[in-house]
Every structure is written in structure tokens, then in C-alpha cells.
N, C-alpha and C positions, 0 to 999 in steps of 0.2 A: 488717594485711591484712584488707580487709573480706571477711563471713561475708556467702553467698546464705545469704538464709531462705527457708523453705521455703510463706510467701507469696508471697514475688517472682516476678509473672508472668516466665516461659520468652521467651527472645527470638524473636520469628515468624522463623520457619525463612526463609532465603532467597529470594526467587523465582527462577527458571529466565534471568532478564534478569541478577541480582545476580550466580549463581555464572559466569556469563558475564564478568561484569567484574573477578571477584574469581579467577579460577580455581580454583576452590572443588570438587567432585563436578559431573561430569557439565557442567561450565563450558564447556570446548572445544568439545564437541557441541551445548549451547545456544547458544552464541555459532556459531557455523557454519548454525545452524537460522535463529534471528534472523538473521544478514548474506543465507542465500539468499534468505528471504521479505522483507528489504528490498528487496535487488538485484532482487527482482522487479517489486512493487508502489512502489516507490520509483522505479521510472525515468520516465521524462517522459509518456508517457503512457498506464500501465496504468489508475490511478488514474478517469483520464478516462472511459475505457473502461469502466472495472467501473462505475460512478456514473453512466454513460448507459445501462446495461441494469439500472440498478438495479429499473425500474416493469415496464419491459415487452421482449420483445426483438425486434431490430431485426436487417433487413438488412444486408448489408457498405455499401450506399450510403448505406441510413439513418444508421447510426454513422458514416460517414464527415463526412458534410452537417452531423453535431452535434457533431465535434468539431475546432474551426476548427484549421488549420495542418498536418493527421496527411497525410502522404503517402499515396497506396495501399502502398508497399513497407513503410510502419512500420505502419500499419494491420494490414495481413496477418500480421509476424512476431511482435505484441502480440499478436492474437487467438491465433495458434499457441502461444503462451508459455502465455497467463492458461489454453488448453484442457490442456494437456501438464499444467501445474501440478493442473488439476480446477477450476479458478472460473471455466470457461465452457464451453458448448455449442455446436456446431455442429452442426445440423440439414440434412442436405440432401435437399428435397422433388424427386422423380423427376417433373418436368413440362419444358416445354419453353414457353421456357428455363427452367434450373434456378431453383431457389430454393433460397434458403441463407440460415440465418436462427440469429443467435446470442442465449443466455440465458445467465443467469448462472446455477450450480450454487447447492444448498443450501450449499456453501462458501463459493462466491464473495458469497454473501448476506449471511453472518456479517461481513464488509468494510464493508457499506455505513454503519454507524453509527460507527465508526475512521474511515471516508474521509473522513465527511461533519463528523464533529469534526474531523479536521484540516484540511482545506477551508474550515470556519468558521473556523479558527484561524487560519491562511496570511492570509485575508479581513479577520478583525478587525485583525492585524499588519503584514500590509503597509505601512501609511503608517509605523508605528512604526520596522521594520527598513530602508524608504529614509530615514529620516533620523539611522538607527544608520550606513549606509554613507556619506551624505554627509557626515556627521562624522566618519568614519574616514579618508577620503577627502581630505578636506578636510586633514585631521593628518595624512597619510602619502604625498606627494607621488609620484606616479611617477617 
């Protein structure tokens, strides 16, 4: 049986993703943490949303104009989400007509460098994964 010496670097402790996968300490609760913040920022269009107030912030129209296909009814209940969560602001200025004007939190900010690598990622891949699916596709007949 081999002897640890007492050179041998210690194995790095876990991350909070690992004991998630591994049900290791505090696994359930990481894993639970990680799935709400996916199901958040993972759905169709938060992402869009946080990465269009990334510069500067915008109207409900404005965001709407910039990000093509978003209904108003999904518009509305993404911005309610991403503010409830803390990764965005609502501002409403007392004039007539109203103004209402959305920014992203010191939160929602820590996002935009994750969003915008996977954005890059999805961007560089795409051509890659349609011809993963036509292949797959192609081998597995409906």
C-alpha cells in the first residue's frame, strides 16, 4: 500500500459545483443554488436582457426594440425576475407620462463577462453543433 509523504501536495479541496455533483458537504444546497441561478439566467431570454443593459440603461421600449422576438408579456415578467433576483433596477421617474427606466445592479454586472464568454462560445460553435445534429440526425431516423 502506498505511503502519502509528507511532500505530496494536499488534493485542492472541492469547489462548491464538485460537492454538488459528488454529494459531498453542503452538495444539496450547492446544487439547489447552482440549478435556481441557472433556471434563471439560463432561460431564453434573461441573458439578452442582462447583456442589453450591460453599457447603459434603457427604457421598457428601448429593451424591447433591442431585443428582436421578446413579447411585451415576456419582457415584463424577465425584467420582474432579473429585479426580484437583485440584477436589475427599476426606476420610475414621477412625470407625465411616466418614465421607467431599467439598469443592471452591481450584481447583475458581475454577469456580463460569463454572459458574454458564453455568447462568444454559443457564436464560435454554432456551425460546429448544426453539423453535430445533422449527423445525429441523419443516424437516427424519426
Amino acid at each position: 500500500m502506498a505511503r502519502m509523504l509528507s511532500s505530496d501536495p494536499a488534493p485542492p479541496a472541492p469547489t462548491g459545483y464538485e460537492r454538488s455533483c459528488e454529494g459531498g458537504p453542503g452538495g444539496t444546497e450547492h446544487g439547489r443554488a447552482i440549478r435556481e441561478v441557472l433556471d434563471r439566467i439560463g432561460d431564453k431570454w434573461s441573458l439578452l436582457v442582462i447583456a442589453t443593459l450591460r453599457q447603459e440603461r434603457h427604457r421598457f421600449t428601448a429593451l424591447q426594440r433591442h431585443i428582436p422576438g421578446i413579447s411585451q408579456r415576456m419582457l415584463t415578467l424577465t425584467l420582474r425576475q432579473l429585479e426580484r433576483d437583485g440584477l436589475v433596477t427599476r426606476t420610475v421617474y414621477a412625470e407625465v407620462p411616466p418614465r421607467v427606466e431599467y439598469e443592471l445592479t452591481e450584481l447583475g454586472g458581475t454577469l456580463i463577462t460569463l454572459a458574454m464568454a458564453l455568447a462568444d462560445w454559443a457564436i464560435d460553435n454554432h456551425p460546429r453543433i448544426e453539423i453535430a445534429r445533422k449527423a445525429y440526425d441523419d443516424t437516427h431516423p424519426r
